[in-house]
C-alpha positions as CSV (number, residue, x, y, z in Angstrom):
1,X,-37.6,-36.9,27.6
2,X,-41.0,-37.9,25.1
3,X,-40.9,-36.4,22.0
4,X,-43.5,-33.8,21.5
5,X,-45.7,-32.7,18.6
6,X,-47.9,-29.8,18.6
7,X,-50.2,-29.7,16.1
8,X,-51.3,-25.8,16.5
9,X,-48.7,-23.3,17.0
10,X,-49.7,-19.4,16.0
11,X,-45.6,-18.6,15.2
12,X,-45.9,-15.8,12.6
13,X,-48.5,-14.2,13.8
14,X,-46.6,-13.3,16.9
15,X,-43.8,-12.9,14.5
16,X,-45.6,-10.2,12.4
17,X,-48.1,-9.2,14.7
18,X,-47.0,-9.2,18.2
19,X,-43.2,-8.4,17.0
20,X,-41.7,-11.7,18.3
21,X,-38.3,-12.6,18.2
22,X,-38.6,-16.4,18.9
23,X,-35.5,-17.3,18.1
24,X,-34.7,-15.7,21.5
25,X,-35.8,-17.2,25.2
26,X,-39.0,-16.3,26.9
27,X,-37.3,-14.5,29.2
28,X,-35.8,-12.3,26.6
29,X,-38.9,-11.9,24.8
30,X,-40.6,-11.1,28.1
31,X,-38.5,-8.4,29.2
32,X,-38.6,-6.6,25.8
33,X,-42.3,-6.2,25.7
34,X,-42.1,-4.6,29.4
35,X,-44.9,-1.8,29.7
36,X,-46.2,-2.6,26.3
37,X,-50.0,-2.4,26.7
38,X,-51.7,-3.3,23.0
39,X,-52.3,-6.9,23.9
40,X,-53.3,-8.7,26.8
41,X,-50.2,-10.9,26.5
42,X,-47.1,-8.5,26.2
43,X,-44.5,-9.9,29.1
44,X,-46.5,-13.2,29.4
45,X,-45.6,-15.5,26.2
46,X,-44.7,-19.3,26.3
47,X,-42.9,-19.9,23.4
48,X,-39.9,-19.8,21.6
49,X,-37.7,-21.5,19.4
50,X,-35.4,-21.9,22.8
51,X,-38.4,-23.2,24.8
52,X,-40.0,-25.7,21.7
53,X,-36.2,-27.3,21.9
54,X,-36.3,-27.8,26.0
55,X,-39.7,-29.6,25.8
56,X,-38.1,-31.9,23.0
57,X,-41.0,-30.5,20.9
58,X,-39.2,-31.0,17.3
59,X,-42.1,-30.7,15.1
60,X,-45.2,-28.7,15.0
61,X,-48.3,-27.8,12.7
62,X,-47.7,-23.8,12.6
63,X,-49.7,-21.6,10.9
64,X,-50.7,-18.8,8.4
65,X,-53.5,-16.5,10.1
66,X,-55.3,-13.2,8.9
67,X,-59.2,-12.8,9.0
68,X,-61.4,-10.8,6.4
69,X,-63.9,-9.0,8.3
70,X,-67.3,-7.1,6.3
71,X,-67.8,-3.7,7.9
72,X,-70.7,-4.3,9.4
73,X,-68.6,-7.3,11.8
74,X,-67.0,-5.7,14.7
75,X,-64.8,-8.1,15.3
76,X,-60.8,-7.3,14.3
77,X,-59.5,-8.1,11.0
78,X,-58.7,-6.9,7.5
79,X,-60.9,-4.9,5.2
80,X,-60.7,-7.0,2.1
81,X,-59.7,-10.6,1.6
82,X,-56.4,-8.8,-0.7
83,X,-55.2,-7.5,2.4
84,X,-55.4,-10.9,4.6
85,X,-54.1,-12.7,1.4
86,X,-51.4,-10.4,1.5
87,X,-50.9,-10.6,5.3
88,X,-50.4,-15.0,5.2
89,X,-47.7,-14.1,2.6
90,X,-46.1,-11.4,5.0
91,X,-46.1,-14.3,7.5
92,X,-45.0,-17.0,5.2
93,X,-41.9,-14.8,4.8
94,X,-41.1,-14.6,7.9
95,X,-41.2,-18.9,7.9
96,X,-38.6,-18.6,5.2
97,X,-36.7,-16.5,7.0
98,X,-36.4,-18.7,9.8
99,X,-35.6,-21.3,7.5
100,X,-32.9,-19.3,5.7
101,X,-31.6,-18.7,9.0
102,X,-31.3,-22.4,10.3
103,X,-34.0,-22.2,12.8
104,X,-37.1,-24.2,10.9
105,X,-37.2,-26.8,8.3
106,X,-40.7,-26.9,6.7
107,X,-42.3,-30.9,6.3
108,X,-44.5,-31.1,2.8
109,X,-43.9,-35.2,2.6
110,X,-44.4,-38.1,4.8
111,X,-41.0,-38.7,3.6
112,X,-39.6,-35.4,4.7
113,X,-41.6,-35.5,8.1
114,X,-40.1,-39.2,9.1
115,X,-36.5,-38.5,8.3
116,X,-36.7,-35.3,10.4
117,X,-38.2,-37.3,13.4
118,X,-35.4,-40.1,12.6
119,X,-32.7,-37.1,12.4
120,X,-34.2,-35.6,15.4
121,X,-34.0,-38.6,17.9
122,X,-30.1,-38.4,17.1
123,X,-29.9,-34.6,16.8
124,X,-31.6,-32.1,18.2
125,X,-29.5,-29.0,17.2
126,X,-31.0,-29.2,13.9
127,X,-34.0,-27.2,12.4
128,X,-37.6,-27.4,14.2
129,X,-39.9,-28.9,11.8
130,X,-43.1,-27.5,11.1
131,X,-46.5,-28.3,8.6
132,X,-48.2,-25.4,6.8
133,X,-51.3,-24.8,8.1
134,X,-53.7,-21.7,7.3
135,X,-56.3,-21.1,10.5
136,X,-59.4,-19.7,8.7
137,X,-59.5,-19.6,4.6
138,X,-61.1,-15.5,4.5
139,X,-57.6,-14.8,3.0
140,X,-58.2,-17.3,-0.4
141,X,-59.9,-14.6,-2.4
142,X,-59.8,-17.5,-5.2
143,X,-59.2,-21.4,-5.4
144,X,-56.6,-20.7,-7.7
145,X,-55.0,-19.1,-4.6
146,X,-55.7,-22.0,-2.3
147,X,-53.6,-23.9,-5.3
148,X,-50.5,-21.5,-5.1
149,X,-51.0,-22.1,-1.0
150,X,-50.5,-25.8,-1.9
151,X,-47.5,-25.1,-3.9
152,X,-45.8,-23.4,-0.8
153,X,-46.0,-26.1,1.2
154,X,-50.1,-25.7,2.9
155,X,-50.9,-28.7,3.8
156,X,-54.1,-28.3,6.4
157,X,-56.2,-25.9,6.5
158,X,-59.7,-24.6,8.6
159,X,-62.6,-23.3,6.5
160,X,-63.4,-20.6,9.4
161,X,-62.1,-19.0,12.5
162,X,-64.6,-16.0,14.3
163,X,-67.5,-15.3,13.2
164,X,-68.9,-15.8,9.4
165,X,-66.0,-16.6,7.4
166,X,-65.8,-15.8,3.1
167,X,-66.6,-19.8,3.0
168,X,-67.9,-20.9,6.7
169,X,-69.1,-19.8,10.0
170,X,-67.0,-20.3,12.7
171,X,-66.6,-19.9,16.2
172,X,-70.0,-17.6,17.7
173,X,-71.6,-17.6,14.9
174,X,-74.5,-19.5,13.1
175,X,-74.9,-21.0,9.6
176,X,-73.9,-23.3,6.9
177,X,-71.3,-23.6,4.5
178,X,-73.0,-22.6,1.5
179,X,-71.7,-23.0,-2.3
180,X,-68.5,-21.2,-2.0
181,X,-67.8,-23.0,1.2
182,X,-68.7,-26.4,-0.6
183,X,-66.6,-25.3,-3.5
184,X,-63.3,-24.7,-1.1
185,X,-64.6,-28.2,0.4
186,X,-64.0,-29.7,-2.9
187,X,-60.5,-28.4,-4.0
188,X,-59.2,-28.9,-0.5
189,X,-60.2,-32.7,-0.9
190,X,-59.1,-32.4,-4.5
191,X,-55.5,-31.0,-3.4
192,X,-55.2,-34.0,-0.9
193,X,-55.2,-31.2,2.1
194,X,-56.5,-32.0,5.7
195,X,-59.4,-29.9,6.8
196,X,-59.2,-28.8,10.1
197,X,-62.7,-28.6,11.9
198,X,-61.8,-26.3,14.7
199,X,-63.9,-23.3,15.2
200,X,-66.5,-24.4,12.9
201,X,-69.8,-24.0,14.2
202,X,-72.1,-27.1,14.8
203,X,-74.0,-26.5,11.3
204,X,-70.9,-25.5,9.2
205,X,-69.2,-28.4,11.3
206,X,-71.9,-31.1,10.2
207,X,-71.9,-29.5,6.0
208,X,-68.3,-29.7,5.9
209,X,-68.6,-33.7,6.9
210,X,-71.4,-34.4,4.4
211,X,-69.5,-33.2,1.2
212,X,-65.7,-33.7,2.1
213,X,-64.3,-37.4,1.9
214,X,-60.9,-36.6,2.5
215,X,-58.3,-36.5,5.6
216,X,-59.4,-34.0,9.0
217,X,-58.7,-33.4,12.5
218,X,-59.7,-31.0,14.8
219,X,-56.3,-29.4,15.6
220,X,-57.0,-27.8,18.7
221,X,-60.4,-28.4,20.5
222,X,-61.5,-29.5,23.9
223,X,-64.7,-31.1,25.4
224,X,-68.2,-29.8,25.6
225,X,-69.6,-32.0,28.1
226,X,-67.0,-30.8,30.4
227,X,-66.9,-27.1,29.2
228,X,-70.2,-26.3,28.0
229,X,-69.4,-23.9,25.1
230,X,-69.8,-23.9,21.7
231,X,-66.0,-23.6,20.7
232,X,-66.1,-26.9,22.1
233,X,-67.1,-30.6,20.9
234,X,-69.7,-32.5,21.6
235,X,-69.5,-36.1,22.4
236,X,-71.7,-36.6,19.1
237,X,-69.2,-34.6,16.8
238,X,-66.0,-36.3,18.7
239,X,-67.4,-39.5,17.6
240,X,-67.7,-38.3,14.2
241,X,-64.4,-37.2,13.9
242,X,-63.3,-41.0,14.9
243,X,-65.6,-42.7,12.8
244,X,-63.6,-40.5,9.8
245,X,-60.3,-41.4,11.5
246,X,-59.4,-38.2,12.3
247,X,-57.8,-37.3,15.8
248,X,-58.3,-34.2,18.1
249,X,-55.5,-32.0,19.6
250,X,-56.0,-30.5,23.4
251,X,-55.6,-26.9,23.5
252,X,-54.3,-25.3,26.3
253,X,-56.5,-21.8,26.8
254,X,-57.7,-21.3,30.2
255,X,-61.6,-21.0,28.6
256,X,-61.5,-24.2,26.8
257,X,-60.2,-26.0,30.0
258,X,-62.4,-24.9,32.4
259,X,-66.3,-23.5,32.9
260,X,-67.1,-20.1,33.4
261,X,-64.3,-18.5,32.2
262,X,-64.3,-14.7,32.4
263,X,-61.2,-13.1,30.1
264,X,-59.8,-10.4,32.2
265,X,-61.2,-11.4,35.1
266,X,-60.5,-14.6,36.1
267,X,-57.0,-15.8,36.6
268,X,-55.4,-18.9,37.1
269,X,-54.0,-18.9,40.1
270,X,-57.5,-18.2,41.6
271,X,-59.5,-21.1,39.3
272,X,-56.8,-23.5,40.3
273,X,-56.3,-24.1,36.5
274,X,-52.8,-26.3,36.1
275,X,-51.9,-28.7,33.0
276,X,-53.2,-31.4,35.1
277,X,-56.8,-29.7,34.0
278,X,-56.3,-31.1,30.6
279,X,-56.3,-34.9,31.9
280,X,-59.9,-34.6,32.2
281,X,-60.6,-33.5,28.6
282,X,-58.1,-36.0,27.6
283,X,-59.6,-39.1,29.6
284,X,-63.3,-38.0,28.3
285,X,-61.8,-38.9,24.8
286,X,-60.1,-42.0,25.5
287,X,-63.3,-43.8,27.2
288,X,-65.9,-42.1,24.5
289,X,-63.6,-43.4,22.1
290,X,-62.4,-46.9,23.8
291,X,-58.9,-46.1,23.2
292,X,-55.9,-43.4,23.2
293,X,-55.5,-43.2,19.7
294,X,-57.7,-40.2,18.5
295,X,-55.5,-37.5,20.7
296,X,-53.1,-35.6,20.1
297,X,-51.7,-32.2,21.0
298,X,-52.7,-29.1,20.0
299,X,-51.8,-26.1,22.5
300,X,-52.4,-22.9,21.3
301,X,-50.7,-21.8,23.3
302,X,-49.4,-18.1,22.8
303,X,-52.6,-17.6,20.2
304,X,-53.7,-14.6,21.1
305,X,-53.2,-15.6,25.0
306,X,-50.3,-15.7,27.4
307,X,-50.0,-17.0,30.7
308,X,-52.6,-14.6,32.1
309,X,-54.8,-17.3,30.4
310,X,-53.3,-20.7,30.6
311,X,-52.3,-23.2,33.1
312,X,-51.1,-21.1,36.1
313,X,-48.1,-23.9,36.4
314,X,-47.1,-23.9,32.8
315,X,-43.9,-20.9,32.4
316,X,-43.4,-21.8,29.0
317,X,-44.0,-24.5,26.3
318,X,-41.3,-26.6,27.7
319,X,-43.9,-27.7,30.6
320,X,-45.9,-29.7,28.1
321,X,-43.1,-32.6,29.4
322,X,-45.1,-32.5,32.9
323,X,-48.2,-34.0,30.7
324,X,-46.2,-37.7,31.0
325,X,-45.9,-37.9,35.1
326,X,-49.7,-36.4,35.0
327,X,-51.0,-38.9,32.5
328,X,-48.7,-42.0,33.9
329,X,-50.5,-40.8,37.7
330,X,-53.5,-41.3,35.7
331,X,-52.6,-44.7,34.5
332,X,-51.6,-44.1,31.3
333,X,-49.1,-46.8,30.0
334,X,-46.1,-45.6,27.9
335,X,-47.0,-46.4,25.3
336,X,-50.8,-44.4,25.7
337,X,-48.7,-41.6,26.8
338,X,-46.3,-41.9,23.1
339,X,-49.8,-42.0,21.3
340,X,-50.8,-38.7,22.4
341,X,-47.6,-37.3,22.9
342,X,-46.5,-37.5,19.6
343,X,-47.3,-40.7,17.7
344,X,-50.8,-40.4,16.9
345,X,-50.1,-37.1,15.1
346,X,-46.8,-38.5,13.5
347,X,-48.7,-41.5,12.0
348,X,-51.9,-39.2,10.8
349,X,-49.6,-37.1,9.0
350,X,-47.8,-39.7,8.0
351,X,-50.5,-41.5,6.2
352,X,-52.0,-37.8,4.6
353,X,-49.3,-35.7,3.7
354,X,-48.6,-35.5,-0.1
């Protein structure tokens, strides 16, 4: 069975949000949430400490989450950047938790991220390892706090999510980056922190390249030319992100798969959406790019989403093990399939963590 890596993996927030147990199966967690009705998702999650263990996925880039919305944005989030600041802690808490507990050991070091994946090929009954990452920076009210972050262990993080952001735009919305964007630019380079350019939008996207010098990725973002959105990438910026050495993850919501996407409306079984979908996205890269060794994985999956919105074929994280038949029917060799699997990740980290 490959080893897996997924580089984006929302586990707090459906710890703390959605009231997750994930040390339990999907099944479980499933049949708990039965006739709850305040997300889309309740009864339909993929993952789970149990699930990430069957799919041989032993490490993954999870992260911190909360957005600061002004009042005049309609879109859902918290009042003032104090209250997302103090709703990443609440969710860092919960990571160690699950650490206390023996279910997650958290990677701050190449060091510490190679002997886990050494340990793991011999043992998988140990801890999931998993990289600090904070999607969207509204909740550093300061740099100074984006310096305690780094102290707990952050070691990526994305300038913007939806909408304008404290320090970027992100996903449907328009602008630059500004000074205080440039400012968080500068002390995330100066920490030695990847940036993640997911959800920026294409101006914030292009800003963010021409001051920062240090490592990125784009941790979970598909193809425009095959789904003409904006929360996707061009074959301009993909380039870009190459050029920088930087690699892109393949996320696994239904609307970044496929065109014309309708949330609540379409469904999977309908589109004919299975993982399969993703080979497309993943092949566009590879021939852009002349190679397999800018791709990685980056699912998503359970962000906000279950599988009312995913691969109508995938029950639960586990499934990301069909991607090797899929990609070997392709004509992927081994060792293409290893690259994106896991070792393209595993190297980038390796060479950037500090």
């Amino acid at each position: 069975m490959n080893f897996i890596i997924d580089a984006h993996l929302d586990l707090s927030m459906n710890a703390m949000e959605w009231n997750r147990d994930l040390r339990h199966e999907v099944s479980y967690i499933r049949k708990s949430e039965a006739g709850l009705k305040d997300f889309p998702d309740r009864e339909k999650n993929t993952v789970s400490f149990p699930a990430m263990r069957k799919g041989n996925i032993g490490i993954c880039v999870a992260t911190l989450i909360a957005r600061y919305v002004k009042p005049e944005n309609p879109l859902p989030g918290w009042n003032s950047p104090e209250q997302a600041w103090a709703q990443t802690q609440a969710q860092l808490a919960w990571y160690r938790a699950m650490e206390k507990d023996g279910h997650l050991v958290q990677l701050k070091s190449a060091a510490a991220l190679n002997q886990h994946f050494e340990n793991w090929q011999q043992e998988k009954e140990m801890p999931l390892g998993y990289i600090l990452s904070l999607e969207g920076a509204d909740s550093i009210v300061s740099l100074e706090h984006l310096e305690l972050m780094y102290e707990e262990g952050l070691r990526a993080i994305g300038a913007a999510h939806y909408g304008p952001g404290t320090y970027a735009h992100g996903t449907d919305s328009e602008g630059g980056i500004g000074q205080k964007g440039k400012d968080l630019v500068k002390k995330v380079e100066e920490l030695g922190l990847i940036i993640d350019l997911t959800h920026l939008c294409d101006e914030s996207f292009w800003e963010t390249l021409d001051c920062y010098g240090g490592p990125l990725w784009a941790s979970h973002s598909n193809c425009r030319a095959l789904v003409p959105n904006h929360r996707q990438f061009s074959d301009e910026q993909i380039k870009a992100i190459v050029a920088r050495e930087g690699i892109i993850g393949m996320a696994f919501d239904a609307w970044m798969m496929i065109p014309n996407w309708k949330r609540g409306i379409t469904t999977p079984e309908a589109s004919g959406l299975k993982i399969e979908t993703i080979i497309a996205h993943i092949d566009h890269i590879c021939q852009l790019t002349g190679s397999s060794e800018h791709l990685m994985i980056g699912s998503d999956l359970d962000g906000g989403f279950g599988k009312e919105q995913c691969p109508h074929d995938l029950e639960t994280i586990a499934d990301l093990q069909k991607l090797d038949h899929l990609l070997s029917q392709k004509g992927y060799s081994p060792s293409d399939i290893d690259n994106i699997l896991y070792k393209n990740a595993l190297g980038f980290l390796s060479a950037h963590l500090t």
